[in-house]
C-alpha positions in Angstrom: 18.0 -10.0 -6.3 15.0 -8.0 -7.4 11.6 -8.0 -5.6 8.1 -6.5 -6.6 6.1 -5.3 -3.8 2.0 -5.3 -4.4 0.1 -3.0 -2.1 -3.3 -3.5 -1.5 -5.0 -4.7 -4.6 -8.0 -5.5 -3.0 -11.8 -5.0 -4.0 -12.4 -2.2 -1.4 -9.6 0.1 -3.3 -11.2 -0.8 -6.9 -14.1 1.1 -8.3 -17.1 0.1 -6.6 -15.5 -0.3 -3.1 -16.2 1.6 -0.2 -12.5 3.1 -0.4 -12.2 3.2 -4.1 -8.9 5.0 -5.9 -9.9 6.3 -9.2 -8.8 4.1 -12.1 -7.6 1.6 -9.3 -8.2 -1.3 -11.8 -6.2 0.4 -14.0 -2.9 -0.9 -12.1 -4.0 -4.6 -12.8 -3.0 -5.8 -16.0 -0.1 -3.6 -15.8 1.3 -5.6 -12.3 0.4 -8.8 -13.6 2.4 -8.5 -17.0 5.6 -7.4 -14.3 5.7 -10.3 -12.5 7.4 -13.0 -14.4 10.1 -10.3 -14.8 11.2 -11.0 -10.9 12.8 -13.4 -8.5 10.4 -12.4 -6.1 6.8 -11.2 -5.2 5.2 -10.9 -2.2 2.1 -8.6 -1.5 0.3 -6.4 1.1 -3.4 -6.7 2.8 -4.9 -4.1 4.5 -6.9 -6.1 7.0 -8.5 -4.1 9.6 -11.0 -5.1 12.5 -14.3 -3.6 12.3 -13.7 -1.8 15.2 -10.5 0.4 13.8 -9.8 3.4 14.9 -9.4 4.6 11.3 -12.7 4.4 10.6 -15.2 7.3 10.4 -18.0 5.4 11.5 -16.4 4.8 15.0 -16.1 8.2 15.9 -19.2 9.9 17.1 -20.0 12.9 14.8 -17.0 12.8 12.9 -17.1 12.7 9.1 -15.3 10.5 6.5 -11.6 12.3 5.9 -11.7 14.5 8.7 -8.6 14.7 10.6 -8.0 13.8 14.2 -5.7 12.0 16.3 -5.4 8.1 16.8 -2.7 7.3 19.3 -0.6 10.5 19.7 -0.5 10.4 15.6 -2.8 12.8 13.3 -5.4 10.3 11.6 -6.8 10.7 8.7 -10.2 9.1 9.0 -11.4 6.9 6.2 -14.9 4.7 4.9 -14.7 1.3 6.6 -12.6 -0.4 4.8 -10.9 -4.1 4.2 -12.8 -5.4 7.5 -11.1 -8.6 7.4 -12.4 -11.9 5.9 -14.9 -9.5 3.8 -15.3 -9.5 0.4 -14.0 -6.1 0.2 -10.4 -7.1 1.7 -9.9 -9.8 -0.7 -7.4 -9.4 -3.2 -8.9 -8.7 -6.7 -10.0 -11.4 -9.1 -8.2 -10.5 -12.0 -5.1 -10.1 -9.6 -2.3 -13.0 -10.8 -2.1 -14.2 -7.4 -0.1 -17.5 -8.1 3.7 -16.1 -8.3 2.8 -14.0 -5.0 5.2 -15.8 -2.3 4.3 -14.0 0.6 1.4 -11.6 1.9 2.3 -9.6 4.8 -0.9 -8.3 6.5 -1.4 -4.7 8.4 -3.2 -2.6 9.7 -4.9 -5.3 12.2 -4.6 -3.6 15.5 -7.8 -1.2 16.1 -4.9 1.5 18.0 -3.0 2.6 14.9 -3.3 2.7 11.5 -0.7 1.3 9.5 -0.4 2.5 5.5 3.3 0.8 4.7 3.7 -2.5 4.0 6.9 -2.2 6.8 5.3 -0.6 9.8 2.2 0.7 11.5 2.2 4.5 11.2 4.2 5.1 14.8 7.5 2.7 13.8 6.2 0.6 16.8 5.8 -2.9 15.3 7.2 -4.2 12.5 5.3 -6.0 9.8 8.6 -8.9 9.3 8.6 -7.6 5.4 12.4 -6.3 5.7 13.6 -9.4 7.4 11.6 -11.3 4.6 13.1 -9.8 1.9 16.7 -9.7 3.3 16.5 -13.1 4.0 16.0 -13.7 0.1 18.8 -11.3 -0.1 16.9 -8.3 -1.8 18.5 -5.6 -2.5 16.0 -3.7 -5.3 12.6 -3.4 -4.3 9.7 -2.2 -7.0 6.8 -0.6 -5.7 2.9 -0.7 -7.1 -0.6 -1.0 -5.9 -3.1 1.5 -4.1 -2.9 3.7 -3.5 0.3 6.1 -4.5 0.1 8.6 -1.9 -0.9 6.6 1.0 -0.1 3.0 1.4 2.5 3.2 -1.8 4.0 6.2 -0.2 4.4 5.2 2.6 6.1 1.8 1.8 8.5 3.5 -0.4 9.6 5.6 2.2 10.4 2.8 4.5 11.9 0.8 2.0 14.1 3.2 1.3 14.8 3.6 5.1 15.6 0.2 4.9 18.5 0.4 2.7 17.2 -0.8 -0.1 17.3 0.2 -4.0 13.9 1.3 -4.4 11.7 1.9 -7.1 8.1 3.4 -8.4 6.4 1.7 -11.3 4.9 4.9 -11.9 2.5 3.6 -14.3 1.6 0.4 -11.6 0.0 3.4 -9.6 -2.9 5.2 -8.9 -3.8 7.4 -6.2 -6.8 8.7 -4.3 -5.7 11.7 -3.6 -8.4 13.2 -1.1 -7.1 17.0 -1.4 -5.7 18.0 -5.1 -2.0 17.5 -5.8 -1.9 14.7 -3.2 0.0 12.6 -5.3 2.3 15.2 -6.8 3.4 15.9 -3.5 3.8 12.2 -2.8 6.0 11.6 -6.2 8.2 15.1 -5.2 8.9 13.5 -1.9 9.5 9.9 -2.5 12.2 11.0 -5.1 13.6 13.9 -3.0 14.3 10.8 -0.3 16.1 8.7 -3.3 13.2 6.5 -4.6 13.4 6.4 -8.7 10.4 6.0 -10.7 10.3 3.8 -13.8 7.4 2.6 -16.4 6.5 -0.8 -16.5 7.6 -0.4 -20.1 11.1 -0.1 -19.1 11.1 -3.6 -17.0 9.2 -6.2 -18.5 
């Protein structure tokens, strides 16, 4: 059985938000056309406190994508972003929502920030995604959403540390990349750990 994963469409990562990923609405119509080509689809929320520890604003002095450490981890710290039950946190309108069986929160504890749709950052708490999709009996998981080399990235990884067949739906991507070649690097990576990429073109 074959599952896509959605990370993260949500207002705040689409032009006009306070996190926006270049071309992030681009990634829309391409996800919805994917989705009657699966068993199974489940999404990701970002879904933060206002409080977060992530956040710029709640360190003293400190500007948006400085680097410091949150928790024993290097944190990269971003624009407030997907404060929960905010407009910016919801998923996007044009976002075919009605085939999405699941949506597995993160990134709701103000300690740690938590990019893949498996874990927080540290490995210390598990989302339940893996258990969700192995009790479906997943075994291929296709990645897309926001943004490619952070919460995509991220997910991939895990999924592939996981066990499971995983996938890029390269064009079901965009990133924000906040230093040049951000994303290159990403793509190198994820495929260096066994991820494949694909074009929607190739799936639906």
């Amino acid at each position: 059985m074959k599952a896509l994963l959605i990370i993260d469409v949500q207002n705040d990562f689409l032009p006009g938000g306070s996190l926006a990923v270049p071309e992030g609405d681009a990634v829309i119509p391409v996800i919805n056309s994917l989705q009657d080509s699966f068993d199974l689809v489940v999404a990701t929320q970002d879904w933060h406190p206002k409080d977060h520890g992530s956040f710029a604003s709640n360190h003293q002095g400190r500007k948006v994508y400085e680097v410091t450490e949150l928790n024993g981890l290097e944190q990269t710290l971003w624009p407030d972003h997907c404060v929960q039950a905010t407009s910016g946190a919801a998923f996007a309108a044009a976002l075919r929502q009605e085939r999405i069986e699941a949506i597995f929160r993160k990134g709701m504890d103000s300690d740690i920030d938590s990019y893949s749709g498996f874990f927080d950052n540290a490995h210390r708490k598990s989302t339940g995604l893996a258990e969700y999709l192995r009790g479906k009996r997943v075994e291929e998981v296709y990645v897309t959403g926001l943004a490619g080399d952070v919460c995509v990235y991220y997910t991939v990884l895990d999924a592939l540390g996981e066990g499971f067949t995983t996938y890029l739906v390269a064009d079901a991507t965009r990133a924000v990349n906040v230093k040049k070649g951000d994303f290159d690097k990403a793509l190198g990576h994820m495929e260096d750990e066994g991820a494949q990429l694909r074009n929607s073109r190739a799936l639906s």
